[in-house]
C-alpha positions as a Markdown table, in Angstrom:
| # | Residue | x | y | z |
|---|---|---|---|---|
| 1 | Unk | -70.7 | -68.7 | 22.9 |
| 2 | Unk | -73.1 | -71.1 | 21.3 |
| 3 | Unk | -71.3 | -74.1 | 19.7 |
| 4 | Unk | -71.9 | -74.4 | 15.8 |
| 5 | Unk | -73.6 | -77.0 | 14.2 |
| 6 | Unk | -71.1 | -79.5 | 13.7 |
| 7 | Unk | -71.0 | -80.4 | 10.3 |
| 8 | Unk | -71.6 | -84.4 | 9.3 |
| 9 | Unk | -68.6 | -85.1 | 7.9 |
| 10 | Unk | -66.5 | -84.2 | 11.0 |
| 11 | Unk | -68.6 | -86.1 | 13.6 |
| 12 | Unk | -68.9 | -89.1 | 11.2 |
| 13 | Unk | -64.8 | -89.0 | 11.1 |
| 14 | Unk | -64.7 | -88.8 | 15.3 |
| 15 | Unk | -61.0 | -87.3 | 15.6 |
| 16 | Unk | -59.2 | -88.3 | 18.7 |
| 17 | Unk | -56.5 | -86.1 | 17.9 |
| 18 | Unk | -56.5 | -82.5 | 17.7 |
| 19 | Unk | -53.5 | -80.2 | 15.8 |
| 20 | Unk | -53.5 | -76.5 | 15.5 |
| 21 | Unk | -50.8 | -75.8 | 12.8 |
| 22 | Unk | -48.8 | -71.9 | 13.3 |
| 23 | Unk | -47.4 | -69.4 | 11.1 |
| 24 | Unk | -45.7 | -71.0 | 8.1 |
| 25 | Unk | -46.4 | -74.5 | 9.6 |
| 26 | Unk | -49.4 | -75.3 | 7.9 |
| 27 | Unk | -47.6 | -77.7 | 5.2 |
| 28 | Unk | -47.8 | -80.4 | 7.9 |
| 29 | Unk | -51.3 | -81.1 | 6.9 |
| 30 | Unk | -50.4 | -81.6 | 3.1 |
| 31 | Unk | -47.3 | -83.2 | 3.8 |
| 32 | Unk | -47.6 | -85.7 | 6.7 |
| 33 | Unk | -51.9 | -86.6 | 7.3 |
| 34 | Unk | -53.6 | -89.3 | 5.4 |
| 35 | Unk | -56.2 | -86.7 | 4.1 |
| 36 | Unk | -60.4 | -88.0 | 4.1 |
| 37 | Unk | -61.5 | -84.6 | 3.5 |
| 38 | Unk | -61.5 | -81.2 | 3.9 |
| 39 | Unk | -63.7 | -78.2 | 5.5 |
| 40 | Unk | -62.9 | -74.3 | 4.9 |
| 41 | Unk | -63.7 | -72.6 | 8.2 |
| 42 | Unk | -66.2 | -70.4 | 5.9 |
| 43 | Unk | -68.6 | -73.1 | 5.0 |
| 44 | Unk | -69.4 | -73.4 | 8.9 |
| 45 | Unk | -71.9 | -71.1 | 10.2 |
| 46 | Unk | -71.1 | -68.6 | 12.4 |
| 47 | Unk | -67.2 | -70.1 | 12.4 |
| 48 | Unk | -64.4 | -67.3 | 12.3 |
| 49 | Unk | -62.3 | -66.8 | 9.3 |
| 50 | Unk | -58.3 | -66.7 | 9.2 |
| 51 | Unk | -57.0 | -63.2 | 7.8 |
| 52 | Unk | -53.2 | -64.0 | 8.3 |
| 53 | Unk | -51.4 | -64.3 | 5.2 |
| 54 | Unk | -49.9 | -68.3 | 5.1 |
| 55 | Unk | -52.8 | -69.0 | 7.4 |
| 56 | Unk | -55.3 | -71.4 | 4.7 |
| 57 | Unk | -57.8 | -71.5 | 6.8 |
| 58 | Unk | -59.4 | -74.7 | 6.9 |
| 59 | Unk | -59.8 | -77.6 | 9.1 |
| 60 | Unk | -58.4 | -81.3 | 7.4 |
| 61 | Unk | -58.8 | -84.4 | 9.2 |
| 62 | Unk | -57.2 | -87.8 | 7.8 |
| 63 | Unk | -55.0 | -90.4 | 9.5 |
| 64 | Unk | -51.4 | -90.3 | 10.5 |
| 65 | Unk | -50.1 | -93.4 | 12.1 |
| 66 | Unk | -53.2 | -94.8 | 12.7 |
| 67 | Unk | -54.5 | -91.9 | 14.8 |
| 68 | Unk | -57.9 | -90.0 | 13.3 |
| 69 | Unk | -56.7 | -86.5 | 13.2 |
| 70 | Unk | -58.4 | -83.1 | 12.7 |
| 71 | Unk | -55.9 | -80.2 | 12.4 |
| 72 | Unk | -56.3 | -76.5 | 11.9 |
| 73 | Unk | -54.7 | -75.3 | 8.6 |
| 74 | Unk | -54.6 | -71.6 | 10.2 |
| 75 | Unk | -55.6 | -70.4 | 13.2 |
| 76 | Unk | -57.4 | -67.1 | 15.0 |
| 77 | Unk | -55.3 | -64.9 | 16.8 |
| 78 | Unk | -56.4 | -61.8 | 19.3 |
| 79 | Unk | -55.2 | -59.4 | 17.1 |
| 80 | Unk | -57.2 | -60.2 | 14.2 |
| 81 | Unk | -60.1 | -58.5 | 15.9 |
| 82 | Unk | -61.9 | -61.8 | 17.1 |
| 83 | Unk | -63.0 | -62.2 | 21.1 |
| 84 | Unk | -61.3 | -64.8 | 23.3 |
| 85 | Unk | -64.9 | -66.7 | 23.1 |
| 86 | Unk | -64.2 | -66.8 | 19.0 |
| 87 | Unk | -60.8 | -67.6 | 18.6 |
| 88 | Unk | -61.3 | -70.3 | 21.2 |
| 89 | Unk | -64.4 | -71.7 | 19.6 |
| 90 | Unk | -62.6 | -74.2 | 17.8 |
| 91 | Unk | -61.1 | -76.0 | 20.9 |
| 92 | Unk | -64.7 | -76.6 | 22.1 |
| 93 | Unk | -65.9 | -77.9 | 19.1 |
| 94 | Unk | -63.0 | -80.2 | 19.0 |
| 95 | Unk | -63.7 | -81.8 | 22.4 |
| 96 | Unk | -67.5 | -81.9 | 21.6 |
| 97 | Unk | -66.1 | -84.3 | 18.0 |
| 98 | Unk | -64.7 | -86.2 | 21.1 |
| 99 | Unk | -60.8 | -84.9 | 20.8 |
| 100 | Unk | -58.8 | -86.1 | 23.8 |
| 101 | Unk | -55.2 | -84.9 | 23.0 |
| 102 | Unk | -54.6 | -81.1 | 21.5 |
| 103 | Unk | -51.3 | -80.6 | 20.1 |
| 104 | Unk | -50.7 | -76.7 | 19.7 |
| 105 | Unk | -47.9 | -75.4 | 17.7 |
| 106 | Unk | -46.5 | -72.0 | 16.8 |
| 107 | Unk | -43.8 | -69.8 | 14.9 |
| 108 | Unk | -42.0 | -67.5 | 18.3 |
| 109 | Unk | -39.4 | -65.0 | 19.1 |
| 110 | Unk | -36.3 | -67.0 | 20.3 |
| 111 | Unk | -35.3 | -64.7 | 24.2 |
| 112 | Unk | -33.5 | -67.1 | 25.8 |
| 113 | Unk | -30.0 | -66.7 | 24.3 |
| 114 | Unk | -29.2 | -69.9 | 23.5 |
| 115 | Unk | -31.7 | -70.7 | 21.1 |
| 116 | Unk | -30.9 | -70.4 | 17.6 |
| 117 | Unk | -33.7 | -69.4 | 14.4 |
| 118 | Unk | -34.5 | -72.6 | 13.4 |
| 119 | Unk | -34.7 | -74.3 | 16.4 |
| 120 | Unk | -37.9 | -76.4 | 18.2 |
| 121 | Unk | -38.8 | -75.9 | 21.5 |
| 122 | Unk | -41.0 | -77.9 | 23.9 |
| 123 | Unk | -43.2 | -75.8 | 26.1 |
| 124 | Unk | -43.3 | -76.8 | 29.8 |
| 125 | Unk | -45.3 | -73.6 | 30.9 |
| 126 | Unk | -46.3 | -70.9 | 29.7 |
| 127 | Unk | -47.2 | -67.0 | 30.7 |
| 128 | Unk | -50.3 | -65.2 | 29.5 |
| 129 | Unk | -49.1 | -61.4 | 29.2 |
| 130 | Unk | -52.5 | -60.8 | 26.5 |
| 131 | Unk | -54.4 | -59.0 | 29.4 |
| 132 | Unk | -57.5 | -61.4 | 29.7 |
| 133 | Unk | -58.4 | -64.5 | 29.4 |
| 134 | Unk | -60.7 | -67.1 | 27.3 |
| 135 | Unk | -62.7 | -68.1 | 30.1 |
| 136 | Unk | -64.0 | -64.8 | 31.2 |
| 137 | Unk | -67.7 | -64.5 | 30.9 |
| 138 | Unk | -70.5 | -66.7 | 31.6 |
| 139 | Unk | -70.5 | -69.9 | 32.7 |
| 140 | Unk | -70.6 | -72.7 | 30.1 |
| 141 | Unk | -71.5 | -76.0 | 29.7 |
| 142 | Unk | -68.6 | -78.0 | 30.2 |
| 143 | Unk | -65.5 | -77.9 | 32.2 |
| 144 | Unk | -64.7 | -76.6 | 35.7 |
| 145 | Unk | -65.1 | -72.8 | 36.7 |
| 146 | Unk | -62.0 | -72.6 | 38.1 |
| 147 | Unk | -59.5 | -75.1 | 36.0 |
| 148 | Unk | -55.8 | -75.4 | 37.5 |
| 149 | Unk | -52.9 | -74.7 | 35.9 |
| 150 | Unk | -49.9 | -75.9 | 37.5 |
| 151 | Unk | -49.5 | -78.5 | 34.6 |
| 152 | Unk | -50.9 | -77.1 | 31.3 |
| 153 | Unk | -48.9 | -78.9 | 29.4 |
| 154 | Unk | -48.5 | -82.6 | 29.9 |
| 155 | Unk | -45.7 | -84.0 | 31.7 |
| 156 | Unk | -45.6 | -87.8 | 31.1 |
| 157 | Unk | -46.4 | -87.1 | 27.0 |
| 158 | Unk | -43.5 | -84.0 | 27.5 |
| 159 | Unk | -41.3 | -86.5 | 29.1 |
| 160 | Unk | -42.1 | -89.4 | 25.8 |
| 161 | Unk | -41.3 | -87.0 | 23.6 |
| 162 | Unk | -38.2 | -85.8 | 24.6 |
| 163 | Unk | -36.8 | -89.4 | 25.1 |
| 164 | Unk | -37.8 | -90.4 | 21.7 |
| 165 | Unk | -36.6 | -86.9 | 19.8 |
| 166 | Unk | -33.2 | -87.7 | 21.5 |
| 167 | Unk | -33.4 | -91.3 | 20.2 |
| 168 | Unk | -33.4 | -89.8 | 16.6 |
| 169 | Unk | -31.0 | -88.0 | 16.9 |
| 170 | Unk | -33.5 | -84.2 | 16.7 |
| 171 | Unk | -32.6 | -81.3 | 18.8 |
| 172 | Unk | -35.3 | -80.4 | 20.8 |
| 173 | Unk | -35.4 | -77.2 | 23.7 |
| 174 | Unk | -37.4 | -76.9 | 26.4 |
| 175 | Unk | -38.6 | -73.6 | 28.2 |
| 176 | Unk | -41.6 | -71.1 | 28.8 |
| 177 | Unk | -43.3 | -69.5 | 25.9 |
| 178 | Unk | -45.0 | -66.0 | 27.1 |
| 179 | Unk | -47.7 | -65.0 | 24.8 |
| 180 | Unk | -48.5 | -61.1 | 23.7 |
| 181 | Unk | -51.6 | -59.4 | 21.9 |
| 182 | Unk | -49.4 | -58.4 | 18.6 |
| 183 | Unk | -49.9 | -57.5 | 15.7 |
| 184 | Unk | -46.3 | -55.5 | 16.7 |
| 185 | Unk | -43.5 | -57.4 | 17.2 |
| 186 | Unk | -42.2 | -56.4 | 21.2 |
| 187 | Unk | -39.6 | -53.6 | 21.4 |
| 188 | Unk | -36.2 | -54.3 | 22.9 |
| 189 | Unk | -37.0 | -53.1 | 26.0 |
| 190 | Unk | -40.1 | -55.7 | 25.9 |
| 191 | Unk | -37.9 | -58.3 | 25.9 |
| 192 | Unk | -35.6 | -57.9 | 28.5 |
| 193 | Unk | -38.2 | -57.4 | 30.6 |
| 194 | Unk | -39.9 | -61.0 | 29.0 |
| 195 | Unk | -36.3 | -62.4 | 30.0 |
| 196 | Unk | -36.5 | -61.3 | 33.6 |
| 197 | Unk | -40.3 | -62.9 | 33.5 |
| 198 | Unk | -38.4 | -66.2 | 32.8 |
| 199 | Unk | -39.5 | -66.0 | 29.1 |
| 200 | Unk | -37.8 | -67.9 | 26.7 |
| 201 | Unk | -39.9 | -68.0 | 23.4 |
| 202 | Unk | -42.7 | -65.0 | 22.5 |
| 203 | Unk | -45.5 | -65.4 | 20.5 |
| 204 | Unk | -48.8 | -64.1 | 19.8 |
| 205 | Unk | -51.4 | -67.3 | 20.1 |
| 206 | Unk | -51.2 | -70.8 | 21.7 |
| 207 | Unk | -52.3 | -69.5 | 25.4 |
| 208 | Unk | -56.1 | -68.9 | 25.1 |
| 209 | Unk | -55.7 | -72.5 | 23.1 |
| 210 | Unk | -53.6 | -74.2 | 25.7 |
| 211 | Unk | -56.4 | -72.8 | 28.6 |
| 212 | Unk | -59.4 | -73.9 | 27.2 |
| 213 | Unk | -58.7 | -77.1 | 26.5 |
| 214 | Unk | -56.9 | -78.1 | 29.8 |
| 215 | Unk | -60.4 | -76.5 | 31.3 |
| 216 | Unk | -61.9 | -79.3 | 29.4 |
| 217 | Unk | -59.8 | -82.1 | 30.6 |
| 218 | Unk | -57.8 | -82.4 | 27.5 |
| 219 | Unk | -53.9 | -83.4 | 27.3 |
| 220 | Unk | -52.0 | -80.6 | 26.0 |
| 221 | Unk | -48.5 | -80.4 | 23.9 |
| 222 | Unk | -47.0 | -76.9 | 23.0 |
| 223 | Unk | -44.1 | -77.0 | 20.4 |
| 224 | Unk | -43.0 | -73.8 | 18.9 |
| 225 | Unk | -40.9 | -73.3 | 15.5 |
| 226 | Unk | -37.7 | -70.8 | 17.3 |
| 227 | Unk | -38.4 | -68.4 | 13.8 |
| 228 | Unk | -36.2 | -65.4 | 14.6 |
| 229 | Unk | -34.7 | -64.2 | 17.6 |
| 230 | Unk | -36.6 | -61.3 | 19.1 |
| 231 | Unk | -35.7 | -57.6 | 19.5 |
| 232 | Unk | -32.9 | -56.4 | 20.7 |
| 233 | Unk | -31.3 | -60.3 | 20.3 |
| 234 | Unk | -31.8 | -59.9 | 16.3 |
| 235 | Unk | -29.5 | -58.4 | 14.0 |
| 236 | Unk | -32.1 | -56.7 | 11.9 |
| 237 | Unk | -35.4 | -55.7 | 12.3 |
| 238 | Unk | -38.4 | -58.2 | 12.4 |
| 239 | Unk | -40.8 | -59.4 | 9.4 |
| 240 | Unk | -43.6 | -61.9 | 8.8 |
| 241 | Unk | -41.4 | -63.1 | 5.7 |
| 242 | Unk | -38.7 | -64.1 | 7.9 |
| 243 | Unk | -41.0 | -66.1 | 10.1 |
| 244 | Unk | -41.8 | -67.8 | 7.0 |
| 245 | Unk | -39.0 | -68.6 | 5.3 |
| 246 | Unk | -37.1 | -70.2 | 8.7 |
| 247 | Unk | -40.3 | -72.6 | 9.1 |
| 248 | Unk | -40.3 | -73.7 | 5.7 |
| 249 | Unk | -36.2 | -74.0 | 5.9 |
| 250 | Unk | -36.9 | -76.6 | 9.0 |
| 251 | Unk | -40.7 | -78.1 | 7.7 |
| 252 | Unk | -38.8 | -82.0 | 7.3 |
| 253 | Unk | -37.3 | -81.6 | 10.8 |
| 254 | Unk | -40.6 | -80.0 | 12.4 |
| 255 | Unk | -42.7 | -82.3 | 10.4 |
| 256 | Unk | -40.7 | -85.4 | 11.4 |
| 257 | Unk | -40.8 | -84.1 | 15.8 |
| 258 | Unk | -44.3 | -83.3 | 15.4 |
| 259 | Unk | -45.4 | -86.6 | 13.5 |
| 260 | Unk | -43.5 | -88.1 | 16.0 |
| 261 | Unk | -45.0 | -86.8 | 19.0 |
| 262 | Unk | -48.8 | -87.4 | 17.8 |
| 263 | Unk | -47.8 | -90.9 | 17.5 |
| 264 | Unk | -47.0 | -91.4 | 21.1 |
| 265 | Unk | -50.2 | -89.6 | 22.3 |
């Protein structure tokens, strides 16, 4: 898919650091970034649109700590209708504005029993169950054909983090975040079979993200926001609302790790 023109502000700004912001996460950008402007996704050409309610929907670039940082205010997601090219098209045009380190977070289903709603967790792997992926289809420009994947998400920057989110004193898990199509949420039966996968965390983004950009030779960091726990774990059934409201319970402690984090990229 043909990049977009990149609009003047944003190549003027040069980000090095790229942030995609999940479900009920986008405060961040308001809260946290030293804000030089702001784009709506709509007032690029040919760009996607977010249709996710709590998803605004625009890219905002500013400073944090010295870094130049662009950061999606709402993302795509597979089940909004988009192709893997689409929802991906972002990542591209973050490394063409010269991005170098992608930090992708997002709201997930807690499996693994000992996580907690509320809780963060790191992501040291992950497993696409979406049933394709973003690189299917013609060749393109830049990156390998055949990218690896034994380390999506980078270990020396995991390890930094970890250190200095023990130093302050902020709880932090670690495990494998397995990615489905949605909209649903997974049944019960879903989920024990996500467990036996070695699934800790489920979600419904980050993965096509996470591949493109390590196919461009960029350093990746996964943090997701432990919302709920998933089917069959939870005591009720599962809503959007709920996602929401546990993000916005822990949007001081998630801002404070993921602030953090950027600054030792």
């Amino acid at each position: 898919m043909k990049l977009p023109k990149l609009p003047a502000e944003l190549t003027d700004f040069k980000p090095e650091v790229g942030l995609i912001l999940g479900s009920g996460l986008g405060f961040f950008a308001d809260d946290r970034i030293e804000v030089v402007g702001r784009l709506p996704y709509g007032e690029i050409e040919g760009f996607p649109v977010s249709t996710v309610p709590g998803h605004a929907g625009q890219f905002v670039f500013g400073h944090l700590d010295g870094r130049r940082v662009i950061c999606m205010q709402g993302r795509f997601h597979f089940y909004e209708g988009y192709r893997m090219e689409q929802l991906t098209l972002p990542i591209r045009m973050m490394h063409k504005l010269g991005v170098q380190s992608l930090f992708v977070t997002n709201a997930a289903g807690g499996i693994n029993p000992g996580y907690v709603p509320g809780d963060f967790m790191l992501l040291h792997d992950h497993i696409n169950f979406l049933g394709t992926n973003p690189l299917i289809g013609a060749v393109v420009d830049e990156g390998v054909r055949f990218p690896d994947m034994s380390e999506v998400y980078d270990k020396d920057l995991r390890h930094q983090i970890r250190e200095w989110a023990r130093s302050q004193g902020i709880a932090l898990q670690e495990g494998i975040y397995l990615a489905t199509t949605g909209p649903s949420f997974e049944t019960p039966a879903e989920i024990r079979a996500f467990a036996t996968l070695g699934a800790d965390a489920v979600g419904m983004s980050t993965v096509p993200e996470a591949i493109v950009a390590r196919q461009l030779g960029m350093r990746v960091i996964g943090i997701s926001c432990i919302t709920n726990a998933a089917a069959g774990i939870s005591s009720g059934p599962l809503t959007h609302e709920e996602v929401a409201e546990t993000a916005d319970r822990v949007r001081h402690q998630f801002a404070d790790l993921l602030a953090g984090a950027i600054a030792l990229s």
